[in-house]
MMTF fields as JSON, N, C-alpha, C and O atoms, coordinates in Angstrom:
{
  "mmtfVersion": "1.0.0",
  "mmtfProducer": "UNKNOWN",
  "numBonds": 443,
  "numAtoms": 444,
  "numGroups": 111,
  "numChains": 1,
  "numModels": 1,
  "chainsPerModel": [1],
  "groupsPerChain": [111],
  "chainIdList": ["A"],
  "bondAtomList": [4, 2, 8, 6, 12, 10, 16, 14, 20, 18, 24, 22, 28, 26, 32, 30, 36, 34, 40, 38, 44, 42, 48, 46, 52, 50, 56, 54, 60, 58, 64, 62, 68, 66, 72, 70, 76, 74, 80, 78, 84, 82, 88, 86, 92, 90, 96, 94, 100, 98, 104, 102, 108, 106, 112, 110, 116, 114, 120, 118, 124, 122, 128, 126, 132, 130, 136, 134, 140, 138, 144, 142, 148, 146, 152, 150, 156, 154, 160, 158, 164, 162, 168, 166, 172, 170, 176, 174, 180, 178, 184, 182, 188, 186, 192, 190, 196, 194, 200, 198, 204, 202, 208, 206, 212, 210, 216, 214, 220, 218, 224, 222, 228, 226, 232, 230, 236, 234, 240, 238, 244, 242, 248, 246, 252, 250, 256, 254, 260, 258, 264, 262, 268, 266, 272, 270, 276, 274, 280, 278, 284, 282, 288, 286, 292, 290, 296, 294, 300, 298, 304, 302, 308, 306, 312, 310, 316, 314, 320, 318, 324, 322, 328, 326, 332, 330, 336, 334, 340, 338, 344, 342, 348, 346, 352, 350, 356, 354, 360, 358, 364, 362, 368, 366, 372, 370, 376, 374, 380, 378, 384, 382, 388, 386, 392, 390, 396, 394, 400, 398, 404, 402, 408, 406, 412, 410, 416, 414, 420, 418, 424, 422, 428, 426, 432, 430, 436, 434, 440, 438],
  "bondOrderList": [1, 1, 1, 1, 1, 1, 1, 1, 1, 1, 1, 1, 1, 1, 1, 1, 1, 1, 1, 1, 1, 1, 1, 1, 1, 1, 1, 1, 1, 1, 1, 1, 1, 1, 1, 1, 1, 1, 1, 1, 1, 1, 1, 1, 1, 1, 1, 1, 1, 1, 1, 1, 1, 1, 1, 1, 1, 1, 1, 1, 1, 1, 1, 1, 1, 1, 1, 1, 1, 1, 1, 1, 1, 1, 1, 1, 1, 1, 1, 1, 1, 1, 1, 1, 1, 1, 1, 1, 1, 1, 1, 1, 1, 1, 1, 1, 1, 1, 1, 1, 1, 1, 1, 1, 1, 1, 1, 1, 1, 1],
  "groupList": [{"groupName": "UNK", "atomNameList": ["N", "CA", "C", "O"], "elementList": ["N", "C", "C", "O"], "formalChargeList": [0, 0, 0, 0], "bondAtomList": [1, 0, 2, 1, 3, 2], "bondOrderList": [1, 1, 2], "singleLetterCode": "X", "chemCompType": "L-PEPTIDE LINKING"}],
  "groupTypeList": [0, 0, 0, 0, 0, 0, 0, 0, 0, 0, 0, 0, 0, 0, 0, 0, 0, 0, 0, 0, 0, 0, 0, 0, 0, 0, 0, 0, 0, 0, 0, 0, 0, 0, 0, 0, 0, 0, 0, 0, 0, 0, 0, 0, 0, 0, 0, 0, 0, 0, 0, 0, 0, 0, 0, 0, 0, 0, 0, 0, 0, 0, 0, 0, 0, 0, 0, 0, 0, 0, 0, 0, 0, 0, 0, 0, 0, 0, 0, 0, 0, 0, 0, 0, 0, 0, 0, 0, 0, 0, 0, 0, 0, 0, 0, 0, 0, 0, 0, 0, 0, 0, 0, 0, 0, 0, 0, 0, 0, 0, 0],
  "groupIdList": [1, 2, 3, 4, 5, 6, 7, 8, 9, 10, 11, 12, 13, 14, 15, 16, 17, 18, 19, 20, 21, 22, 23, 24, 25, 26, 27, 28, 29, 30, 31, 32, 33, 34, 35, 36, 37, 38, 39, 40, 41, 42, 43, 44, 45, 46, 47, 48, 49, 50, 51, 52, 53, 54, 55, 56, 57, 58, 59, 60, 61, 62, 63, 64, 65, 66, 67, 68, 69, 70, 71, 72, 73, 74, 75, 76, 77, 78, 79, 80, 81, 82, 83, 84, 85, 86, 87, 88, 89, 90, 91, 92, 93, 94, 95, 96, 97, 98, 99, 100, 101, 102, 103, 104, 105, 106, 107, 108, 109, 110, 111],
  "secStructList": [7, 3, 3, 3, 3, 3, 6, 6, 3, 3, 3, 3, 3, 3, 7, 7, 7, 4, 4, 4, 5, 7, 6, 6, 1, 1, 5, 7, 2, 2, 2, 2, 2, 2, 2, 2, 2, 2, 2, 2, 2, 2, 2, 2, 2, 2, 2, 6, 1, 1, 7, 7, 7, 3, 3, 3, 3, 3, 3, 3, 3, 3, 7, 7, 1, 7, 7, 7, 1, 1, 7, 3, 3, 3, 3, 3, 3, 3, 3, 3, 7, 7, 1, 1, 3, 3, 3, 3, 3, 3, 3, 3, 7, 1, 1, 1, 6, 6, 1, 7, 1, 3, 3, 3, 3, 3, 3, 3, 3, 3, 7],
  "xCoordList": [106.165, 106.056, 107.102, 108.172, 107.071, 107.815, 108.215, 107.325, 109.403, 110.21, 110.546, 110.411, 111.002, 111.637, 111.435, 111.627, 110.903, 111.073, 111.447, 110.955, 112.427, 112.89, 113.802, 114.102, 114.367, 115.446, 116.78, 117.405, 116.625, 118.068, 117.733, 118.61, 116.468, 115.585, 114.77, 114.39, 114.625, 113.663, 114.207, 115.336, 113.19, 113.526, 112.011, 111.074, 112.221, 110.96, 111.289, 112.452, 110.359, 110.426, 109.339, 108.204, 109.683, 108.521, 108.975, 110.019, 107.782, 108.085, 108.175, 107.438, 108.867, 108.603, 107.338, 106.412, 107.285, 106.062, 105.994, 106.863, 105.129, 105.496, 105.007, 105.891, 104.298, 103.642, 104.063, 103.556, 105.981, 106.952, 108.48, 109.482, 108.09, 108.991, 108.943, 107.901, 110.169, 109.885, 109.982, 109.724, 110.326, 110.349, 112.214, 113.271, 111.83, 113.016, 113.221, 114.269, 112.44, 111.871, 112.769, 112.847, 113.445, 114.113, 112.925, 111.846, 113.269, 112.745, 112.549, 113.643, 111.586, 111.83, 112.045, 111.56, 112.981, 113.572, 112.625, 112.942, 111.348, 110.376, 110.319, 110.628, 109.971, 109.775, 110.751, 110.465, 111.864, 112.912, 113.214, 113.714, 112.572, 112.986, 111.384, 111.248, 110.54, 109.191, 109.319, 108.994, 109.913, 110.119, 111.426, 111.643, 112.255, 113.485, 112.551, 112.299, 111.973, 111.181, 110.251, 109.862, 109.472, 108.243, 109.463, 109.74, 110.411, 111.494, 111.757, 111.82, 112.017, 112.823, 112.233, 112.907, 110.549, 109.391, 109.444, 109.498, 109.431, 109.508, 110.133, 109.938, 111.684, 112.939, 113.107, 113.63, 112.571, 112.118, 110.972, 111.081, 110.28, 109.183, 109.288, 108.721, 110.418, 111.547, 112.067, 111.685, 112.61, 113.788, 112.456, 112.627, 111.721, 111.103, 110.345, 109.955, 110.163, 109.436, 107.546, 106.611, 107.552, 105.93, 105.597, 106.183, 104.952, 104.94, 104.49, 103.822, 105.079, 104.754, 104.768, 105.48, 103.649, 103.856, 105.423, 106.36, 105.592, 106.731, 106.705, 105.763, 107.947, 107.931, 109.43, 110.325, 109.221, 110.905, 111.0, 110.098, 112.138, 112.913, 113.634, 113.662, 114.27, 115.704, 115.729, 115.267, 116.014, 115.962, 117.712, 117.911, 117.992, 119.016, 119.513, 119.588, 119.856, 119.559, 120.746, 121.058, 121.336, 122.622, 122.019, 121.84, 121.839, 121.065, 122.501, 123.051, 123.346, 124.343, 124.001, 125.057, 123.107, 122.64, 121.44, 120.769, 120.817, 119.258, 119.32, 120.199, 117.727, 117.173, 116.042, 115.534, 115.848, 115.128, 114.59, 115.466, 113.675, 113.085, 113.713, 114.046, 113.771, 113.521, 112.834, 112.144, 112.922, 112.367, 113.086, 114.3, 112.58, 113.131, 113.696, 113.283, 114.235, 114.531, 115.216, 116.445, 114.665, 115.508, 115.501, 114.677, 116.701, 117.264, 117.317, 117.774, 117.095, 116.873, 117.121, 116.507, 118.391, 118.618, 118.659, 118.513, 118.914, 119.276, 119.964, 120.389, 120.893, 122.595, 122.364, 122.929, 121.8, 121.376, 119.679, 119.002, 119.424, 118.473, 118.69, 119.768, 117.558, 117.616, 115.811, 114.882, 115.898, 114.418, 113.732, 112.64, 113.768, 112.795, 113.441, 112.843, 114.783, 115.443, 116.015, 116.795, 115.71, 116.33, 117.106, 116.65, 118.194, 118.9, 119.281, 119.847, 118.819, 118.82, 119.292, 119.581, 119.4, 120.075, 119.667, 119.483, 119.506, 119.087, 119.874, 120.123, 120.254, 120.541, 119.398, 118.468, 119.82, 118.498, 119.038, 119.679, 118.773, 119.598, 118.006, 117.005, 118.098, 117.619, 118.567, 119.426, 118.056, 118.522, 119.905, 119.956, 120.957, 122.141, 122.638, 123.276, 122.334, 122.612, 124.284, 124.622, 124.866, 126.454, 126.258, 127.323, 125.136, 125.842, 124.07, 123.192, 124.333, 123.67, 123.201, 123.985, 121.629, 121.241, 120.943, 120.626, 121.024, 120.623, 121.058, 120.957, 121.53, 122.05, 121.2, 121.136, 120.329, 119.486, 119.807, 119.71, 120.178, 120.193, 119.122, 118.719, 118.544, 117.486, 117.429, 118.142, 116.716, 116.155, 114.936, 114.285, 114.186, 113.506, 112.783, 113.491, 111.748, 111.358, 110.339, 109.491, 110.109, 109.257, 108.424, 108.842, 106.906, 105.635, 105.535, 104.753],
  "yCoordList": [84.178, 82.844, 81.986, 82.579, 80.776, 79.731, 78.841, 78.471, 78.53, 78.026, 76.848, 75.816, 76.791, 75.456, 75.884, 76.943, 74.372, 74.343, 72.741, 71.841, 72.676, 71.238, 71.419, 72.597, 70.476, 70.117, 71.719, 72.493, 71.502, 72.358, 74.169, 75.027, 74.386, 76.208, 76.218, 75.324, 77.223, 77.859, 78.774, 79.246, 79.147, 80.363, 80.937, 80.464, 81.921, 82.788, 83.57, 83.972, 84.069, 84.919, 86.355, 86.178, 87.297, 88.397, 89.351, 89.989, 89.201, 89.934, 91.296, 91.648, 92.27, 94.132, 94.388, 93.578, 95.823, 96.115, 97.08, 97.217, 98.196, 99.802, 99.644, 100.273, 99.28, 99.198, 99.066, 99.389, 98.04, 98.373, 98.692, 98.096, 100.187, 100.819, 102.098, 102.622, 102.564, 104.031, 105.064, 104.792, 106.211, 107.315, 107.139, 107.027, 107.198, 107.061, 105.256, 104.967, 104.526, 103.299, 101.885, 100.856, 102.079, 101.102, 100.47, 101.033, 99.443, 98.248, 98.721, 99.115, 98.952, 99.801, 98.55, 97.456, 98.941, 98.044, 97.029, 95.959, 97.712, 96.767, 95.543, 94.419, 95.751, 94.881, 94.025, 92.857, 94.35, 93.558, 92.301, 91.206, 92.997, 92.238, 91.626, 90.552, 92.112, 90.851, 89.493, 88.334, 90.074, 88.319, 87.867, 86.728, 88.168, 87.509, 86.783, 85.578, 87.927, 86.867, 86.063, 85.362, 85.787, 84.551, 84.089, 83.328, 83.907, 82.652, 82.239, 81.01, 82.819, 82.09, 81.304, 80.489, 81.519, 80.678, 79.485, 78.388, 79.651, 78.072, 77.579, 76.436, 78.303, 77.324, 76.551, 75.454, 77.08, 76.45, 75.239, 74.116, 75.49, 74.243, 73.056, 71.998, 73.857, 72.497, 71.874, 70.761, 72.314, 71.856, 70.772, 69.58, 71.248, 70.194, 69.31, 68.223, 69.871, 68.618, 68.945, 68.33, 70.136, 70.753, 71.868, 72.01, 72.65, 73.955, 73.664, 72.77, 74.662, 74.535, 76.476, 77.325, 76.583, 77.674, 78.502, 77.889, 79.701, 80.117, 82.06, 82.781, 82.477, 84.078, 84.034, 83.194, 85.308, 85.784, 86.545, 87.098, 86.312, 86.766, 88.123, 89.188, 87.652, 88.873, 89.0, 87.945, 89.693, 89.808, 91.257, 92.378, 90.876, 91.635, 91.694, 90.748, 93.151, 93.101, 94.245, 95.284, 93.452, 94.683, 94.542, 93.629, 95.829, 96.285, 96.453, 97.402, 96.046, 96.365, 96.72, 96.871, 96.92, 97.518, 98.145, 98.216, 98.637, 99.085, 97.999, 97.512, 97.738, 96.582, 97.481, 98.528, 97.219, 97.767, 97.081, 96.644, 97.045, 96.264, 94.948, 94.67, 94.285, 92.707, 92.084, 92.69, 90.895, 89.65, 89.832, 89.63, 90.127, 90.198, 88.718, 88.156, 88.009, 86.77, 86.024, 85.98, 85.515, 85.389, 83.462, 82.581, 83.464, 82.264, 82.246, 83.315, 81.635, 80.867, 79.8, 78.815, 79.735, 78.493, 78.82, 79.929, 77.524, 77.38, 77.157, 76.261, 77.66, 77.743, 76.809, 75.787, 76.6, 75.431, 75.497, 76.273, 74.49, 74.113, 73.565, 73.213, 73.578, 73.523, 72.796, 72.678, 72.494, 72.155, 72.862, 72.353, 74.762, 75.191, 76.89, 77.917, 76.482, 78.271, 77.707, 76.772, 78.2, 78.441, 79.421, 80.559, 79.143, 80.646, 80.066, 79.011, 81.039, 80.9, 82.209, 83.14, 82.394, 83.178, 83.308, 82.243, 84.466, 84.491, 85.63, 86.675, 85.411, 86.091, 86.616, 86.046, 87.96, 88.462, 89.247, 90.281, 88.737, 89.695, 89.988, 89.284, 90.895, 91.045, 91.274, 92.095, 90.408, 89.723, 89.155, 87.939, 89.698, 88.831, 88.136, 88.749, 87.377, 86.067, 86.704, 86.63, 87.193, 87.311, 88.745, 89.357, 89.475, 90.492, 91.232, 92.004, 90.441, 90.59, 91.63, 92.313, 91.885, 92.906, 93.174, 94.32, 92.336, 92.101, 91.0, 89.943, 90.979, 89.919, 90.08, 91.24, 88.896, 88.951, 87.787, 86.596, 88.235, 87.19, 86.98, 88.109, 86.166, 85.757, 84.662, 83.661, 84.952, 83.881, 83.716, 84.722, 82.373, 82.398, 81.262, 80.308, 81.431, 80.899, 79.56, 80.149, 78.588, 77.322, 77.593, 77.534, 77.928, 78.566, 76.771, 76.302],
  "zCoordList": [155.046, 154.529, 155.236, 155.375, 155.707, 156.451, 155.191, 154.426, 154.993, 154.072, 154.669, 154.011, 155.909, 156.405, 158.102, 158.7, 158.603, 160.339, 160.365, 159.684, 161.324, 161.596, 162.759, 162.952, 163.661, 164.369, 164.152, 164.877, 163.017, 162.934, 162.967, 163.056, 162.884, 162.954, 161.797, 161.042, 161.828, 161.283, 160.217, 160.349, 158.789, 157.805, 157.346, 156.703, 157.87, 157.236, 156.533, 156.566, 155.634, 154.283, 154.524, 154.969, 154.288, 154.447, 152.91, 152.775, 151.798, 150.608, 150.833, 151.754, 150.279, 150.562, 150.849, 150.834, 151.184, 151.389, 151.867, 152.728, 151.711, 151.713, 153.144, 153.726, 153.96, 154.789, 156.292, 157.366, 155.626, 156.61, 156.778, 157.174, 156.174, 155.683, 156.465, 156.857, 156.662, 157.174, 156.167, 154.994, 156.517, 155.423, 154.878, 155.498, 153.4, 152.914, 152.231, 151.652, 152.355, 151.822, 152.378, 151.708, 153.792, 154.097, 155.258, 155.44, 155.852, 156.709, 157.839, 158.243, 158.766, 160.251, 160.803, 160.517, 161.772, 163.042, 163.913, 164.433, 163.905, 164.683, 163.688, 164.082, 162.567, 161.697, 161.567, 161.304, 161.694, 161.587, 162.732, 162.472, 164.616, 165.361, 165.493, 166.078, 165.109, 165.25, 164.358, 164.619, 163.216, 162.198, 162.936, 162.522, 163.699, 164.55, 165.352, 165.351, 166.191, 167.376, 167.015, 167.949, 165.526, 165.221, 164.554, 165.481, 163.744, 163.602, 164.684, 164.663, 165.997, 166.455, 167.421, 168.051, 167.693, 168.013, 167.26, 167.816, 165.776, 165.227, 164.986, 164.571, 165.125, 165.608, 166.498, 166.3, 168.046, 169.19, 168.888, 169.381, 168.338, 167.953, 167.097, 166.822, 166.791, 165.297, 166.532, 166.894, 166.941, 168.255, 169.216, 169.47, 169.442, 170.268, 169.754, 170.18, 168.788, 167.466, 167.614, 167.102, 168.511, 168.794, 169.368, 170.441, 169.117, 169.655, 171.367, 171.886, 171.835, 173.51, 173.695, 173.158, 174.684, 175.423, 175.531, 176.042, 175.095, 175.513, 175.663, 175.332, 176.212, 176.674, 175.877, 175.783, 175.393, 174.588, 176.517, 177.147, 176.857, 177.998, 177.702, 178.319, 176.409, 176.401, 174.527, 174.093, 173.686, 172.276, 172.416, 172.884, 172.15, 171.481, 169.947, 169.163, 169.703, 168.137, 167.839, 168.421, 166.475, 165.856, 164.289, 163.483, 164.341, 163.006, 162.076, 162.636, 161.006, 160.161, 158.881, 158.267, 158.204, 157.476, 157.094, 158.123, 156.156, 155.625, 154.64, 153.93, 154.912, 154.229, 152.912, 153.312, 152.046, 151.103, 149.524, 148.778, 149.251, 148.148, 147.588, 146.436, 148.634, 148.958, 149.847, 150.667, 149.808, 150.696, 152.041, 152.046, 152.986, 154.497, 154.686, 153.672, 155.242, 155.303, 156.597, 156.559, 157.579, 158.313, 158.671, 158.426, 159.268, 159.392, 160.854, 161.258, 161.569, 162.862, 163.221, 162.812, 164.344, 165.152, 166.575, 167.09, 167.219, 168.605, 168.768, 168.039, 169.864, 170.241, 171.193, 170.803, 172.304, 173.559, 173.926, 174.601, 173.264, 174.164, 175.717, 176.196, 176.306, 177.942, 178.23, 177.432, 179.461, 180.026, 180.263, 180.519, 180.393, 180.704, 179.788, 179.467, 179.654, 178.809, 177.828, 178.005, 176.597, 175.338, 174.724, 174.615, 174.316, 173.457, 172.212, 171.922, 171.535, 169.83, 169.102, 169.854, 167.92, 167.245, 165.725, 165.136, 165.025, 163.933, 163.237, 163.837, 161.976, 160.815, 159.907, 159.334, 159.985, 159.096, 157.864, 158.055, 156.468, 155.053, 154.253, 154.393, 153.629, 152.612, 150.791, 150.467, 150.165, 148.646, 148.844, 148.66, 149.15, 149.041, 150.858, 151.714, 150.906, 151.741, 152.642, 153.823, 151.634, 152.533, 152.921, 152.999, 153.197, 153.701, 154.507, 154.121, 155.708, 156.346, 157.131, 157.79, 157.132, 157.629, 159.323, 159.638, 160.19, 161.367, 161.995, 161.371, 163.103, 163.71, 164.953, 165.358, 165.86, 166.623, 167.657, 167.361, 168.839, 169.694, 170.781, 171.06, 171.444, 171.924, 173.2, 173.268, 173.908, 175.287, 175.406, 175.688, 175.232, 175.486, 177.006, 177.328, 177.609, 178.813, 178.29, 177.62, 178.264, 177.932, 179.94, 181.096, 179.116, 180.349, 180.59, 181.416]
}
């Protein structure tokens, strides 16, 4: 679910769901860096005020905790926009806000 896109990023919401979970009932990692990389698509599209063609270049990701029976949640901005490269950055927690589950950094290419 998309909560907010504007100028300043993006916040998406993804409710639990057994479906992306590994064994043992926490969040698998893919899951974690695919909602990084579609936030940080419509952070980029806040930022330009319209979606445009684009390629994730580079995604780097520090997993600091297990995420488990909450709302996945991530927060998305842009550190510099540019004319043709973007780098942005997202915080990812599940239920409590201060103690974050993923930290995701990102490049992306405007096709």
């Amino acid at each position: 679910m998309i909560e907010r896109i504007d100028a300043a990023g993006a916040v998406l919401r993804v409710p639990p769901s057994a479906r992306l979970n590994r064994i043992g009932g926490t969040i698998c990692g893919q899951a974690i860096m695919a909602l990084a990389d579609t936030a940080m698509i419509f952070a980029i599209a806040g930022c330009l005020g319209e979606f445009r063609p684009i390629t994730t270049v580079n995604q780097t990701s520090s997993f600091l905790r297990p995420a488990a029976d909450a709302d996945l949640v991530a927060e998305a901005r842009i550190i510099k926009p540019g004319r043709t490269i973007m780098y942005g950055e997202v915080s990812l927690f599940a239920g409590d806000a201060s103690k974050p589950v993923a930290h995701v950094t990102s490049t992306y290419m405007l096709l």
